[in-house]
C-alpha positions as CSV (number, residue, x, y, z in Angstrom):
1,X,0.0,0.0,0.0
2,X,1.4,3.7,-0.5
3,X,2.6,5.4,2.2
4,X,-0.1,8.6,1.3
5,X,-3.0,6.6,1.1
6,X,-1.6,4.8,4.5
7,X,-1.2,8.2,5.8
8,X,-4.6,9.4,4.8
9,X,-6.2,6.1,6.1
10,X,-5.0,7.2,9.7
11,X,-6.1,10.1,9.3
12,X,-9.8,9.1,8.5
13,X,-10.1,6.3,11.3
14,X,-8.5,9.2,13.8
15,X,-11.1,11.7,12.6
16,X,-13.8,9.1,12.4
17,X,-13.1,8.0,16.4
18,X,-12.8,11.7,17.2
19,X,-16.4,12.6,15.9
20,X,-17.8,9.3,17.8
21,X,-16.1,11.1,21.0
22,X,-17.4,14.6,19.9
23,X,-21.0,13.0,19.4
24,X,-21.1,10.7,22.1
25,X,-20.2,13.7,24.7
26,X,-22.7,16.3,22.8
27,X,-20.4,18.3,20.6
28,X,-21.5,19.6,17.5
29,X,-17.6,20.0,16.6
30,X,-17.9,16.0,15.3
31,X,-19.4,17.6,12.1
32,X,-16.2,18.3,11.1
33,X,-14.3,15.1,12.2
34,X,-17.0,13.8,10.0
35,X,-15.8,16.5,7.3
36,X,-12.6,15.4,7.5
37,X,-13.0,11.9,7.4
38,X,-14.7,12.1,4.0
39,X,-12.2,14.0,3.3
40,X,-9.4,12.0,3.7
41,X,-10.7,8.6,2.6
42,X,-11.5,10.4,-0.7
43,X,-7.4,10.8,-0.4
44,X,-6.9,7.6,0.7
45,X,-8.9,5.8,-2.5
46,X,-7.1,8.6,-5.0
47,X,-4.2,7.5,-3.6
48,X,-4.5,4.0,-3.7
49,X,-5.8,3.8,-7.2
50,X,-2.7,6.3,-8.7
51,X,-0.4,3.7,-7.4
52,X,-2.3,0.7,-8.6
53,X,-2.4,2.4,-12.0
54,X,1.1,3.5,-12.1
């Protein structure tokens, strides 16, 4: 696996555990762990498939 996309995977599961924190305690600050976690899963699939192509 690349090291981006591996990168951008930690990133997504960290975000994604954040927002369940943020929710779970009342915080409307998980909308953007949600945010990013789209966010960096999109990076982690572009990633992924630019090496698979290359």
């Amino acid at each position: 696996m690349p090291r981006l996309a591996l990168y951008a995977l930690v990133i997504c599961l960290l975000a994604t555990t954040a927002a369940v924190v943020a929710f779970f305690r009342g915080s409307w600050l998980g909308i953007v762990w949600v945010l990013m976690a789209g966010v960096s899963s999109n990076m982690a699939i572009y990633y992924f498939r630019r090496a698979k192509a290359d």
